[in-house]
MMTF fields as JSON, N, C-alpha, C and O atoms, coordinates in Angstrom:
{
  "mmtfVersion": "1.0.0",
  "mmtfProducer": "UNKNOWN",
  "numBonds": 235,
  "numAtoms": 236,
  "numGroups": 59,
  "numChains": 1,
  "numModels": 1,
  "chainsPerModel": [1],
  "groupsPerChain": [59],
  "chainIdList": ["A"],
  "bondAtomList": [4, 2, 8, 6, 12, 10, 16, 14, 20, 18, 24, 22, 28, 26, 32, 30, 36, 34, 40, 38, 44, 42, 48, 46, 52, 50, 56, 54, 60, 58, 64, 62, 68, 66, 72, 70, 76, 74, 80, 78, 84, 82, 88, 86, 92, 90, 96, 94, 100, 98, 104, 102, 108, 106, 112, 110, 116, 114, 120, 118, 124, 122, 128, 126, 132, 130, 136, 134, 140, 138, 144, 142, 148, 146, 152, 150, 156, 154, 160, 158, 164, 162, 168, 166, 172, 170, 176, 174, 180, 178, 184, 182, 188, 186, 192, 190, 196, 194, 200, 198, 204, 202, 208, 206, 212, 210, 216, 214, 220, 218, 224, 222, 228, 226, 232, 230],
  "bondOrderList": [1, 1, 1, 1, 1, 1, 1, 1, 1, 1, 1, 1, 1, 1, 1, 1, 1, 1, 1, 1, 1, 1, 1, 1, 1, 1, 1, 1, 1, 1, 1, 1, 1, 1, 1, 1, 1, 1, 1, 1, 1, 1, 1, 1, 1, 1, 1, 1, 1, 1, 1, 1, 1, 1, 1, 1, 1, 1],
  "groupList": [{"groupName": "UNK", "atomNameList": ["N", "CA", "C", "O"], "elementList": ["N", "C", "C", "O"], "formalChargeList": [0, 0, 0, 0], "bondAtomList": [1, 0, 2, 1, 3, 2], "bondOrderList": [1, 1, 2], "singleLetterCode": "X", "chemCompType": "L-PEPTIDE LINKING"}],
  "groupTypeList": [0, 0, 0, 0, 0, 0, 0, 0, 0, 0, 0, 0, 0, 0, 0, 0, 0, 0, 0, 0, 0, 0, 0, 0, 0, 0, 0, 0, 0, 0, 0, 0, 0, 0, 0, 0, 0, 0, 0, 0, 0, 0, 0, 0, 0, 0, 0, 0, 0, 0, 0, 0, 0, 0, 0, 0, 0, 0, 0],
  "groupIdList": [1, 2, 3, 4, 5, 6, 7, 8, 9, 10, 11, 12, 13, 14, 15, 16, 17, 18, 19, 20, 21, 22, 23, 24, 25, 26, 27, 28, 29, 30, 31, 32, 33, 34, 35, 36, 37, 38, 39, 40, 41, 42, 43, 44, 45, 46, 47, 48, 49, 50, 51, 52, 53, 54, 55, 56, 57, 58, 59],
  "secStructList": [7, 7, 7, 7, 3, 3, 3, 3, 7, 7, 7, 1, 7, 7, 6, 6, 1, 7, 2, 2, 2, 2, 2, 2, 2, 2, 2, 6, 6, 7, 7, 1, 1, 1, 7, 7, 3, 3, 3, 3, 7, 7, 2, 2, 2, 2, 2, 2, 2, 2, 2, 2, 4, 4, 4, 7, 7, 5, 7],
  "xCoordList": [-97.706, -96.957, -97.628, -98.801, -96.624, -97.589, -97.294, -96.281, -98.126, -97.814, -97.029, -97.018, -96.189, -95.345, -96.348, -97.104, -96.402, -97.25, -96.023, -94.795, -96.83, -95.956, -97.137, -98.34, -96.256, -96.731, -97.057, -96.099, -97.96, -97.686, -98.544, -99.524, -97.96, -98.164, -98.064, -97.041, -99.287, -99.575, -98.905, -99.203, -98.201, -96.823, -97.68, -98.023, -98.179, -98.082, -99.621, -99.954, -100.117, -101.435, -101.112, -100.109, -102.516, -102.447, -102.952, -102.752, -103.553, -104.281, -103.034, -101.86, -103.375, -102.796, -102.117, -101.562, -102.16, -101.291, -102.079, -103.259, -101.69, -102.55, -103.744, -103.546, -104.91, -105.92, -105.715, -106.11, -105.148, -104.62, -103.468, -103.25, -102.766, -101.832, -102.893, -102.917, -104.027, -104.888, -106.006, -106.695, -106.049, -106.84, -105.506, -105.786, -104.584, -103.643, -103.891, -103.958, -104.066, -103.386, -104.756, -104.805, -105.756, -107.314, -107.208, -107.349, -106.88, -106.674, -106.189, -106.506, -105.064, -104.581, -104.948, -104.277, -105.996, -107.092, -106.405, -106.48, -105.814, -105.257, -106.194, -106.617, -106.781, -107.536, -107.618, -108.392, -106.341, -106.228, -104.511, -103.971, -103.851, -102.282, -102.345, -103.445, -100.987, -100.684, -101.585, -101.135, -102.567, -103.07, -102.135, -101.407, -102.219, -101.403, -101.699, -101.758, -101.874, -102.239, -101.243, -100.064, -101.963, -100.813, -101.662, -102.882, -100.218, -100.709, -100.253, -99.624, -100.315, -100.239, -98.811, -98.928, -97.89, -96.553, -97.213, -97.488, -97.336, -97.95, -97.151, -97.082, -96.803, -96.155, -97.145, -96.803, -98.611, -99.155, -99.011, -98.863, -99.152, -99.111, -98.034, -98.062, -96.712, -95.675, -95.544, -94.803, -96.693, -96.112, -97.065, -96.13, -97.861, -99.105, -97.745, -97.423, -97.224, -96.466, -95.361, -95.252, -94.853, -93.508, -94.368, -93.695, -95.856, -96.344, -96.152, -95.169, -96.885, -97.031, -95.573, -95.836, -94.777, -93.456, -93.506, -93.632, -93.413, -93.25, -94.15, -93.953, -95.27, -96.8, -96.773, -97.931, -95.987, -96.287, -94.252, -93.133, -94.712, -93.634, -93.691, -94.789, -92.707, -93.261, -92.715, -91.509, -93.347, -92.028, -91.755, -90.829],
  "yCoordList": [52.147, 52.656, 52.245, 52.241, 51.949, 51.694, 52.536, 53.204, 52.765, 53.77, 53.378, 52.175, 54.336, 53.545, 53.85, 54.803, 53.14, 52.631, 52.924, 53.004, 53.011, 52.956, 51.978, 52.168, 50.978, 50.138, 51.042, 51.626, 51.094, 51.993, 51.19, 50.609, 51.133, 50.413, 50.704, 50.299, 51.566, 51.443, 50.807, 49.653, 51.357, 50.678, 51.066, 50.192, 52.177, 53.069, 53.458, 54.449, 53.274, 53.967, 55.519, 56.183, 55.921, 57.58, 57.675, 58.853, 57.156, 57.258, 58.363, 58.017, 59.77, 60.549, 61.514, 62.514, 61.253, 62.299, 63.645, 63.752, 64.359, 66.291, 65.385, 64.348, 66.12, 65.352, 65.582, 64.763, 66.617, 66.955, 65.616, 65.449, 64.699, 63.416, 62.603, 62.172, 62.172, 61.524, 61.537, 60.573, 62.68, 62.753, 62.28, 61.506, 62.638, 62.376, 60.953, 60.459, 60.06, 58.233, 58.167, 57.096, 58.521, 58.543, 58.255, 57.246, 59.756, 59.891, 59.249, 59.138, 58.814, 57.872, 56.106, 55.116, 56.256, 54.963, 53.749, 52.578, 54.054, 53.666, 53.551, 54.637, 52.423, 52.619, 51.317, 51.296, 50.21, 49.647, 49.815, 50.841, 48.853, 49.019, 47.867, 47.366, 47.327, 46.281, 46.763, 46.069, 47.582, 47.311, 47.944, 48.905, 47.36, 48.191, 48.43, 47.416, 49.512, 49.96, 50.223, 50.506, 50.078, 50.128, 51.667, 51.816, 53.096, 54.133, 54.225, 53.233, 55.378, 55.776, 56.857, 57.31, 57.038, 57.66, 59.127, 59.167, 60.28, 61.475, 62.342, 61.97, 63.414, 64.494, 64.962, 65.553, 64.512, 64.907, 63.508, 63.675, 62.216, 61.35, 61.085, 60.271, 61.516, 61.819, 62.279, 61.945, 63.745, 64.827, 63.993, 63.223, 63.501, 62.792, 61.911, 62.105, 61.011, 60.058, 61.109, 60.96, 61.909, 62.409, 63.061, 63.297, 63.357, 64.505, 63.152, 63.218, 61.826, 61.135, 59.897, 58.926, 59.869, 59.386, 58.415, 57.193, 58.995, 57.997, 57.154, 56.355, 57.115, 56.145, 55.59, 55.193, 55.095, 54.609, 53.904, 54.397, 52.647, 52.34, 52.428, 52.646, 52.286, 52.607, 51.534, 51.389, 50.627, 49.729, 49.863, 49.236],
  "zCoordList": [-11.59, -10.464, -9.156, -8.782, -8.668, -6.816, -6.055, -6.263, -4.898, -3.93, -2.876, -2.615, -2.032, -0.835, -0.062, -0.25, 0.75, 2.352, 3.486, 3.439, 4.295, 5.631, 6.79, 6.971, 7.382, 8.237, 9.767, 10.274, 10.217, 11.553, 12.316, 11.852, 14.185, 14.624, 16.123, 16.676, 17.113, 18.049, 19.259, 19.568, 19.81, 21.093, 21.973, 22.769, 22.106, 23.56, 24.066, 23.417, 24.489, 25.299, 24.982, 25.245, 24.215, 24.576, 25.656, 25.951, 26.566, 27.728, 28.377, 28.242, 29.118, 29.692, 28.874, 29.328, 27.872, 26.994, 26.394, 26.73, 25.799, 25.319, 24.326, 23.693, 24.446, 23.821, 22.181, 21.351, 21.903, 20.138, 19.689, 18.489, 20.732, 20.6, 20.332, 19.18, 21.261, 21.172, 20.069, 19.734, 19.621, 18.288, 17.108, 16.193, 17.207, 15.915, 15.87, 14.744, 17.05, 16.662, 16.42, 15.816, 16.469, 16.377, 14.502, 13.811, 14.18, 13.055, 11.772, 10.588, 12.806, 11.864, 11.876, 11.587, 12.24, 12.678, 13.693, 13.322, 14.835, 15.556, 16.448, 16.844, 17.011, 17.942, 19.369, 20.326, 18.954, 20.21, 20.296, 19.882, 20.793, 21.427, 20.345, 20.112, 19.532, 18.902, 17.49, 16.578, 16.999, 15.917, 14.944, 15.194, 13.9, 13.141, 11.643, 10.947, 11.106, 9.842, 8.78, 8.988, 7.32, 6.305, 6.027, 5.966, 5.836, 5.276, 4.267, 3.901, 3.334, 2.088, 2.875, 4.014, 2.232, 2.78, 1.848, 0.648, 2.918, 1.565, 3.51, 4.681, 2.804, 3.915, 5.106, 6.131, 4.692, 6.033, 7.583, 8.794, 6.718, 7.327, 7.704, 8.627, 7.308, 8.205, 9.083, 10.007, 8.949, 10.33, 10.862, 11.085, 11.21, 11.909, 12.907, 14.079, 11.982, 12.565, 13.886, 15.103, 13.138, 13.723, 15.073, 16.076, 15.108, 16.493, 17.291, 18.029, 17.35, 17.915, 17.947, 18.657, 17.575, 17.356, 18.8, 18.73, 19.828, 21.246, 21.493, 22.409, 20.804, 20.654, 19.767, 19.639, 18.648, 17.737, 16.769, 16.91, 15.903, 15.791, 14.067, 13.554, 13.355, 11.909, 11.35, 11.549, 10.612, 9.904, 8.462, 7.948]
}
């Protein structure tokens, strides 16, 4: 069996945003604009995605 991934992918500067936004893209090892990580699709890394939704693009 394989796991689903989710592509996620840094659009937006947290620069200015609530520092709990800025720890989420942290979290989810986001750490320049353009980088983009493969996650493991599991319900926390969703809500991770959905707090930060306007910072980030999912493919």
């Amino acid at each position: 069996m394989t796991k689903k991934t989710l592509r996620v992918t840094l659009v937006k500067s947290p620069i200015g945003t609530k520092s709990d936004h800025r720890a989420t893209v942290l979290g989810l090892g986001l750490k320049s604009i353009r980088q983009t990580r493969e996650l493991e699709d599991t319900p926390a890394v969703r809500g991770m995605i959905n707090k930060v939704s306007y910072l980030v693009k999912v493919n």
